[in-house]
MARVO-434649 format. One record per residue (C-alpha): residue in one letter; x, y, z. Coordinates in steps of 0.05 Angstrom, whole numbers, plus 5000, padded with zeros to 4 digits. Example, Ala and Ser with C-alpha at 12.3 -4.5 7.8 and 13.67 -1.06 7.14 Angstrom:
BEGIN
<A; <5246; 4910; 5156>>,
<S; <5273; 4979; 5143>>,
This chain:
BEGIN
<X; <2717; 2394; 4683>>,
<X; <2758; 2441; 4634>>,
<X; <2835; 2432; 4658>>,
<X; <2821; 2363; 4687>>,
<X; <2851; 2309; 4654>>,
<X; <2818; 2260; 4607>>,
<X; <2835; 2200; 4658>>,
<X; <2814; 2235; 4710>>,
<X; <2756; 2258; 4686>>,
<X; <2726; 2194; 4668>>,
<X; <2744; 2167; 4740>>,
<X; <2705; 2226; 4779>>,
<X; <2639; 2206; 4726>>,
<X; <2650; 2136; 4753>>,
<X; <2649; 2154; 4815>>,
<X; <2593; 2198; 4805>>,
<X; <2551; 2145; 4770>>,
<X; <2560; 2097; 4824>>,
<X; <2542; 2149; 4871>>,
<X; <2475; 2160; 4841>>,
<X; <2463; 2090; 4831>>,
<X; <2471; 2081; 4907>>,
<X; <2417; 2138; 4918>>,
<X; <2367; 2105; 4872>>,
<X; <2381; 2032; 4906>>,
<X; <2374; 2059; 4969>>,
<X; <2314; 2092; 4956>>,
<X; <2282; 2036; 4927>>,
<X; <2312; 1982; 4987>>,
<X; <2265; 2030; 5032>>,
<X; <2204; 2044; 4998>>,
<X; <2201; 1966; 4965>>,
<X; <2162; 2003; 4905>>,
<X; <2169; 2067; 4879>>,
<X; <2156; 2111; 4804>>,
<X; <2208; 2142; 4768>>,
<X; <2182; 2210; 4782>>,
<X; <2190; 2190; 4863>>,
<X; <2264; 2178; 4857>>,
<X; <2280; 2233; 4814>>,
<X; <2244; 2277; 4868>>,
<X; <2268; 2242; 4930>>,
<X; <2349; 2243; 4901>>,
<X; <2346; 2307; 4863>>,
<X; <2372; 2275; 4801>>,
<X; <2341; 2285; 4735>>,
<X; <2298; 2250; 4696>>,
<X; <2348; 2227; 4645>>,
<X; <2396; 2190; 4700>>,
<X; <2341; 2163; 4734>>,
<X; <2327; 2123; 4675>>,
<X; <2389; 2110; 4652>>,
<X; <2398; 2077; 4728>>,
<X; <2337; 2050; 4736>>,
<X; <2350; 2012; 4672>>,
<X; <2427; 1983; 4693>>,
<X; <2391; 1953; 4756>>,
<X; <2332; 1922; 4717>>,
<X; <2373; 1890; 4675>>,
<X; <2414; 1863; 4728>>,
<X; <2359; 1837; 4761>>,
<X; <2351; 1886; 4824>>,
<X; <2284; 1915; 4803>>,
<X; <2225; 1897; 4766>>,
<X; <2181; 1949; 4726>>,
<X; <2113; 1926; 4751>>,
<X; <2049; 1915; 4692>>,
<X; <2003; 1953; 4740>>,
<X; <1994; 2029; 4738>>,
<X; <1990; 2081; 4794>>,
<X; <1960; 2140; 4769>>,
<X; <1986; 2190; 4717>>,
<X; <2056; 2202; 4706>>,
<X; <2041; 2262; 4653>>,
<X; <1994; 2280; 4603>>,
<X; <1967; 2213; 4581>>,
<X; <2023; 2171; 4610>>,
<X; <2014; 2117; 4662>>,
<X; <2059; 2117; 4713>>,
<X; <2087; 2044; 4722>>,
<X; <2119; 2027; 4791>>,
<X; <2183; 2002; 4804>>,
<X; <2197; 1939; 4852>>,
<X; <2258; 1925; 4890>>,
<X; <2271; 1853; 4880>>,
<X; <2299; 1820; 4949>>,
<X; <2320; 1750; 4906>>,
<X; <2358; 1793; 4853>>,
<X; <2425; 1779; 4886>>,
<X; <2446; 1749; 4953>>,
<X; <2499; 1755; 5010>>,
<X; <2538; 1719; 5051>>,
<X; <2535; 1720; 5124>>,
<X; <2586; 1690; 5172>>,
<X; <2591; 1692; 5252>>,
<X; <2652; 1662; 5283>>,
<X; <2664; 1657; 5355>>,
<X; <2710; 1619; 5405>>,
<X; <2637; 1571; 5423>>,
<X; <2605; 1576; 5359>>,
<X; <2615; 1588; 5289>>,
<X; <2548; 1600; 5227>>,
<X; <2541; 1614; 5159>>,
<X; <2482; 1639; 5121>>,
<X; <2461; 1664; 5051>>,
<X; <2416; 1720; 5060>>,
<X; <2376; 1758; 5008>>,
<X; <2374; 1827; 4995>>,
<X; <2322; 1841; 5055>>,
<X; <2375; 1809; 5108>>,
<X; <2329; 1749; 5105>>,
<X; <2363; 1681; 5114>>,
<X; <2353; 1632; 5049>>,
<X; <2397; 1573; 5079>>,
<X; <2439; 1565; 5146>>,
<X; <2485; 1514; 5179>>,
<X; <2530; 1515; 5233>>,
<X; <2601; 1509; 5219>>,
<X; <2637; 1451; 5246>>,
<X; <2710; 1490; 5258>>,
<X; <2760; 1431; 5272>>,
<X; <2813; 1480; 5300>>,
<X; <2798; 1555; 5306>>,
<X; <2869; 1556; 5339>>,
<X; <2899; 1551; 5260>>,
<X; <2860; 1606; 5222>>,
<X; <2891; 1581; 5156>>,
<X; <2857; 1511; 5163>>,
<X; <2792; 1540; 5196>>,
<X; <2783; 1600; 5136>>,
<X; <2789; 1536; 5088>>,
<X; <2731; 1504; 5128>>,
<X; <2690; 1567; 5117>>,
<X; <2702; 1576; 5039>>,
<X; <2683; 1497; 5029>>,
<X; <2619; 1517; 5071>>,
<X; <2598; 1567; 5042>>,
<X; <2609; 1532; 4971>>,
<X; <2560; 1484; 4989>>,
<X; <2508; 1521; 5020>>,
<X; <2506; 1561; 4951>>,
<X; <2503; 1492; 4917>>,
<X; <2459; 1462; 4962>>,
<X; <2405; 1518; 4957>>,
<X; <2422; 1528; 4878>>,
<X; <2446; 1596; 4882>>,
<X; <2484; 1612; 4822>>,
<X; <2560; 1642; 4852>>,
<X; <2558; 1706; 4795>>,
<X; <2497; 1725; 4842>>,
<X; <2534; 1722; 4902>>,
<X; <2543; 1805; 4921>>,
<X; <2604; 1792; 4976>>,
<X; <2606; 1772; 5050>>,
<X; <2604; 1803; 5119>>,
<X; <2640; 1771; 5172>>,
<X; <2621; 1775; 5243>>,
<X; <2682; 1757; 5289>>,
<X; <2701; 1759; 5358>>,
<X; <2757; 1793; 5368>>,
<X; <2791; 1868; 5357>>,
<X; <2786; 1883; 5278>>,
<X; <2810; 1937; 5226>>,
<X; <2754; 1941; 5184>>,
<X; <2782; 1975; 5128>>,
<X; <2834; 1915; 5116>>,
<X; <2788; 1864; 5148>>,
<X; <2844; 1841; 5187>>,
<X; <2826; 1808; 5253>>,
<X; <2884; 1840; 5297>>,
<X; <2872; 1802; 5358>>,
<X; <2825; 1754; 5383>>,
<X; <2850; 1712; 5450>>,
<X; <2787; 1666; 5454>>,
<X; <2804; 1647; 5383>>,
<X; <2879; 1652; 5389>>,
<X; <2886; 1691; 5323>>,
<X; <2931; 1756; 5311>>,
<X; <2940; 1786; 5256>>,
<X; <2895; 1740; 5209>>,
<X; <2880; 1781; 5141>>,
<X; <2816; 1754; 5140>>,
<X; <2786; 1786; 5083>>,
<X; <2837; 1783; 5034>>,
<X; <2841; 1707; 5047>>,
<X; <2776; 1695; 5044>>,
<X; <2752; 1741; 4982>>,
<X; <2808; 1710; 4941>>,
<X; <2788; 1649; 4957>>,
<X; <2716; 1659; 4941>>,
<X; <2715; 1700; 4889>>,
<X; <2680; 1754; 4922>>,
<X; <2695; 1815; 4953>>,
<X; <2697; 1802; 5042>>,
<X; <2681; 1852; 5103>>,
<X; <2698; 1836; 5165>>,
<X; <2685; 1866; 5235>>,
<X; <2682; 1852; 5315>>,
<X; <2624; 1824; 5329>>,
<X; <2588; 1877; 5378>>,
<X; <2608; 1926; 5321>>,
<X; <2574; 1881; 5272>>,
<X; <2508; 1870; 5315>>,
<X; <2507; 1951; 5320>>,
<X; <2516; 1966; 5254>>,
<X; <2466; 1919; 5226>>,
<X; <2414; 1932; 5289>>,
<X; <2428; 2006; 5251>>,
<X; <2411; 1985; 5175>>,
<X; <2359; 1937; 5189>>,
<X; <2325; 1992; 5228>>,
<X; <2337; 2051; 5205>>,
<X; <2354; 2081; 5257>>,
<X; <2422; 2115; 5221>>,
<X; <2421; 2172; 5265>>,
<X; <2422; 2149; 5334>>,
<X; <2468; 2149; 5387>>,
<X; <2475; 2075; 5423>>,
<X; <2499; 2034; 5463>>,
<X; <2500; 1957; 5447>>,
<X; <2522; 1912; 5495>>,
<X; <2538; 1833; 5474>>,
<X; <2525; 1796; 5535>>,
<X; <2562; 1721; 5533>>,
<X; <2612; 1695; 5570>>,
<X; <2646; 1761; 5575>>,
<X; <2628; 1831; 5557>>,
<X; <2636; 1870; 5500>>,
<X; <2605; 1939; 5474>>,
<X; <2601; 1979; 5414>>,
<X; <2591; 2056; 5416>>,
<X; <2553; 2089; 5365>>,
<X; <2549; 2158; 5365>>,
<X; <2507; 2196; 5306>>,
<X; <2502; 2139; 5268>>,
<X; <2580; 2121; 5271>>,
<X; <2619; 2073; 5307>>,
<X; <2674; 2088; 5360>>,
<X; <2730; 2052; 5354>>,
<X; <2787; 2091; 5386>>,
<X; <2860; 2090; 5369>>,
<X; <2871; 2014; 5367>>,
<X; <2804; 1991; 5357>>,
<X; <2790; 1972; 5422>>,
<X; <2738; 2015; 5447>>,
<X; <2668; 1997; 5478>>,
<X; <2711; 1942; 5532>>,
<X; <2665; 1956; 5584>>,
<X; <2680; 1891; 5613>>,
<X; <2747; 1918; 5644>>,
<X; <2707; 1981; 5674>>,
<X; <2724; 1975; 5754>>,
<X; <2675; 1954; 5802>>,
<X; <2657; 1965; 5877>>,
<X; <2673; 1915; 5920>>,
<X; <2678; 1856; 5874>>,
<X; <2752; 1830; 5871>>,
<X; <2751; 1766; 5833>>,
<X; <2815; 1765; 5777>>,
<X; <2795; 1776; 5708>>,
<X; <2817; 1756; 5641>>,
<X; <2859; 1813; 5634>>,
<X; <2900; 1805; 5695>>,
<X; <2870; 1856; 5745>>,
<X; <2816; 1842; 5799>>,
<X; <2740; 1866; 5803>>,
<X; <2727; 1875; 5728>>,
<X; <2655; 1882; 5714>>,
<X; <2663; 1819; 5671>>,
<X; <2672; 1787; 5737>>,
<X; <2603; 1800; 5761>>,
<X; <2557; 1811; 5699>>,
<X; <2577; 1769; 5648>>,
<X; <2559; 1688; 5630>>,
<X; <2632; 1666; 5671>>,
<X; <2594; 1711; 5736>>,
<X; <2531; 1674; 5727>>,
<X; <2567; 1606; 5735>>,
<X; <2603; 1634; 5789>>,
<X; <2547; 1652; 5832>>,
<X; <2526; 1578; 5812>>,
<X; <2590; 1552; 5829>>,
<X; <2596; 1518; 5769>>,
<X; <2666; 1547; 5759>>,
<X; <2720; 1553; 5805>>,
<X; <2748; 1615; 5812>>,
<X; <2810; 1638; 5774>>,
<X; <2876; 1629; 5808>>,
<X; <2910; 1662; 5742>>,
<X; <2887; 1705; 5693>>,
<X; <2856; 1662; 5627>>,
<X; <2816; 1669; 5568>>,
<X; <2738; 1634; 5573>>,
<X; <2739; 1566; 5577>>,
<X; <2704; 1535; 5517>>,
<X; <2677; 1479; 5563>>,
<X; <2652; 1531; 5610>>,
<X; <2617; 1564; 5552>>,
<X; <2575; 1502; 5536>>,
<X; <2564; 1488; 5612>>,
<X; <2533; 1562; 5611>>,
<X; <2489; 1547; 5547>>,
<X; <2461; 1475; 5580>>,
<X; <2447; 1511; 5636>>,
<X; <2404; 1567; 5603>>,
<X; <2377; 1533; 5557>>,
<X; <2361; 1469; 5593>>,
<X; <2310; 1441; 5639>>,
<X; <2337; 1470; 5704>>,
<X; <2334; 1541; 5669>>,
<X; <2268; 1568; 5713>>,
<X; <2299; 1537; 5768>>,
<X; <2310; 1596; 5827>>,
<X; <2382; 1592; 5835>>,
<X; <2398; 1603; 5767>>,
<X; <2338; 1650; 5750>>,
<X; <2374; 1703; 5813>>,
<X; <2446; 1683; 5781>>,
<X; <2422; 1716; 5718>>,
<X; <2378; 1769; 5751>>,
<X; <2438; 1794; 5792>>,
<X; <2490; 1792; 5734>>,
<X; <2441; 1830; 5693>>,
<X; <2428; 1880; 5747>>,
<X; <2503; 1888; 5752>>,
<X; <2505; 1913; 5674>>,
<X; <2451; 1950; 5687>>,
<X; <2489; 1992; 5742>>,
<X; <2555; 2001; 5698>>,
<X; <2506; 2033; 5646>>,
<X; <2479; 2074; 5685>>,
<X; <2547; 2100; 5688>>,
<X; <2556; 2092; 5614>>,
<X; <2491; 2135; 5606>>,
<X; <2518; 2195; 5643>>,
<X; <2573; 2191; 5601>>,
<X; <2553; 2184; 5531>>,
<X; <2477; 2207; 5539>>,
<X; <2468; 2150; 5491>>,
<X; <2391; 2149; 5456>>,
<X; <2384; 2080; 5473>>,
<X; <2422; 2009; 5496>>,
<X; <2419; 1948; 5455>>,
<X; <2434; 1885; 5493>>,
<X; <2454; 1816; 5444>>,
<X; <2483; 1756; 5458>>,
<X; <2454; 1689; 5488>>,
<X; <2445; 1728; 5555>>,
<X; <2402; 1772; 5529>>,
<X; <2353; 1723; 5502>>,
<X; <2336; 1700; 5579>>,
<X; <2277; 1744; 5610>>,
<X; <2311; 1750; 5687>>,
<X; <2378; 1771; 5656>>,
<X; <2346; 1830; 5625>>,
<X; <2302; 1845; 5680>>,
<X; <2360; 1856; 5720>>,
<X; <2386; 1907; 5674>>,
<X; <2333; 1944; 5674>>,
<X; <2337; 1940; 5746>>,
<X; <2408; 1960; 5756>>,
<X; <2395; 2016; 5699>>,
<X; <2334; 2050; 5725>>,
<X; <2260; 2088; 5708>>,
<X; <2300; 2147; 5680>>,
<X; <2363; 2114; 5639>>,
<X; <2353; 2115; 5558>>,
<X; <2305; 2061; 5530>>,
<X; <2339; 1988; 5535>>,
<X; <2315; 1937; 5476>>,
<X; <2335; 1864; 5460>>,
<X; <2368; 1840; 5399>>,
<X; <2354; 1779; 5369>>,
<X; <2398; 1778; 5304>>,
<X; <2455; 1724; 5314>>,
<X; <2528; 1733; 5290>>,
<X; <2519; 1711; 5221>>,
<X; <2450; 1749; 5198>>,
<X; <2496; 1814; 5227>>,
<X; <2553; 1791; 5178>>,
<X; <2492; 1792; 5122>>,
<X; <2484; 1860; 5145>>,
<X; <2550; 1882; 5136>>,
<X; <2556; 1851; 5071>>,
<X; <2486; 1882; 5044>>,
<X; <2519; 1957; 5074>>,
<X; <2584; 1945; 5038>>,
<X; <2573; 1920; 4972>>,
<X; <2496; 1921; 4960>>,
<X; <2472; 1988; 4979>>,
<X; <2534; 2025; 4969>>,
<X; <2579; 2054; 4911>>,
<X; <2615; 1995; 4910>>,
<X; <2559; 1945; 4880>>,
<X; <2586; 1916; 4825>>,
<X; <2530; 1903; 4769>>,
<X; <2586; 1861; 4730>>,
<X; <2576; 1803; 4767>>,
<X; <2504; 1806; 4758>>,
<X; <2511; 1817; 4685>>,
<X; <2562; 1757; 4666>>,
């Protein structure tokens, strides 16, 4: 680094450091156990930074030197294996939507320790509703006696359009937020640093880490009252030039003409999502002018899947013929992208005719379709575990204090 100055030059071995530290975590996150030797072969570093690593995140409390022995790790050396400690540190997950709002404290595995639903008095003022979430999330820690210093950060999971990389939530109707900085409120508030991200972006991205599956192309699809997608090609999101892409909702449909949320008539949201399955129910009227979801319809459509009448026939073709509606528009989506596979979340997804019918409407030859099951808030752990767990950006300090 002759030439570079000394400023500098400490600021690129930072950066290297924490580079190499995220190697060696990451390593270890996947195997669960592993030697010294393993990650010096598996990262390329050397001996001497493997140990000076592995040594920082034992001493924080990420891994564990096990007493056992594996075989020889030279000349009359044991070889002792290393253990990636889930309860070393935890996250915080958080889901909010315009029908219901979670928090969780996961561990370092994405596992939930303790969960709650948030009681949101008015999601209409984000200022009084981020309070709500802070005291929350305060006494979940408290109530499951998890020290704040080992608190990593917190992924947020919300619906709406979001910049990520300000974790500003730009514009979210069914909320009726704009502009909301929700990360900076929230991380000064907590103490901790705060991701944030739409919440098909979120269920993609942690469907991604939590199975490793970082180099796919595919499609998720969150199927509630409306419908929203996320795009990942090769492992990275689409987001477009205003963060709005993956609204497959608004694609056009043949011959359907009801008005949509966004104005226009024959939206596939119209047909396919939870609003069209109380439609073909009549359980909703429909719209004379163009409106956001109606939070009471949104409960109506939970009773009603959820509920006794939920193998009754009517409602079982309602869902069968909203999901074979999706399952058409991806077929469309398909010859587009050429996607590996489809994802589809949300409550829809967790009912057996609405899936059939996509896989009806997509067909024997369209990529593979699976079913998520992770809700809002264990995605937000996701995020959070990404971003400030098995990144550069962990921050041992907290850990240390």
């Amino acid at each position: 680094m002759k030439g570079v100055p000394h400023a500098a030059r400490r600021i690129i071995s930072e950066d290297l450091r924490a580079h190499n530290r995220e190697l060696v975590l990451e390593e270890a996150f996947r195997r669960g156990t592993i030697s010294r030797g393993a990650l010096a072969q598996s990262t390329g570093l050397t001996g001497a930074a493997i140990s000076r690593i592995t040594r920082e995140l034992i001493l924080a409390g990420l891994l564990r030197e096990q007493s056992g022995t594996s075989g020889p790790g030279g000349p009359g050396r044991p070889t002792r294996e290393l253990e990636f400690l889930p309860g070393g540190a935890f996250v915080v997950g958080v889901g909010i939507g315009a029908y219901e709002q979670w928090v969780q404290i996961a561990d370092l595995r994405g596992r939930s320790i303790a969960r709650r639903a948030l009681r949101l008095r008015s999601l209409r003022t984000a200022e009084s509703a981020l309070r709500n979430v802070v005291q929350e999330i305060k006494a979940l820690a408290a109530a499951a006696a998890i020290p704040h210093r080992r608190i990593i950060g917190c992924g947020i999971a919300i619906a709406g359009l979001v910049d990520p990389a300000s974790g500003t939530v730009l514009q979210s109707p069914n909320l009726g937020w704009r502009n909301v900085a929700v990360a900076d409120r929230l991380g000064a508030a907590l103490g901790a640093p705060v991701c944030v991200d739409a919440m098909h972006h979120a269920l993609n991205l942690a469907e991604m880490r939590r199975t490793s599956a970082q180099d796919e192309s595919v499609v998720l699809v969150n199927a509630a009252m409306g419908i929203g997608a996320s795009v990942m090609l090769n492992g990275s999101v689409l987001r477009g030039g205003h963060a709005a892409a993956g609204q497959i909702g608004h694609m056009r449909v043949a011959g359907a003409n009801d008005l949509c949320t966004c104005g226009r008539r024959g939206c596939l949201d119209t047909v396919a999502s939870g609003y069209a399955v109380l439609r073909r129910l009549k359980a909703v009227a429909s719209r004379k002018a163009p409106k956001e979801h109606d939070v009471k319809d949104a409960r109506r459509l939970m009773q009603i899947i959820g509920g006794d009448d939920r193998g009754a026939p009517g409602v079982l073709k309602a869902l069968f013929e909203s999901g074979q509606q999706l399952g058409e528009a991806l077929g469309i989506v398909a010859r587009v992208l050429d996607p590996d596979r489809f994802v589809l979340a949300g409550p829809l997804a967790q009912t057996e005719s609405y899936v059939a019918g996509v896989r009806s409407g997509l067909g024997a030859s369209s990529p593979a379709l699976s079913v998520s099951v992770l809700p809002a808030d264990s995605a937000g752990a996701w995020l959070a575990l990404s971003r400030f767990v098995l990144s550069s950006t962990l921050d041992l300090s907290r850990l240390r204090s």
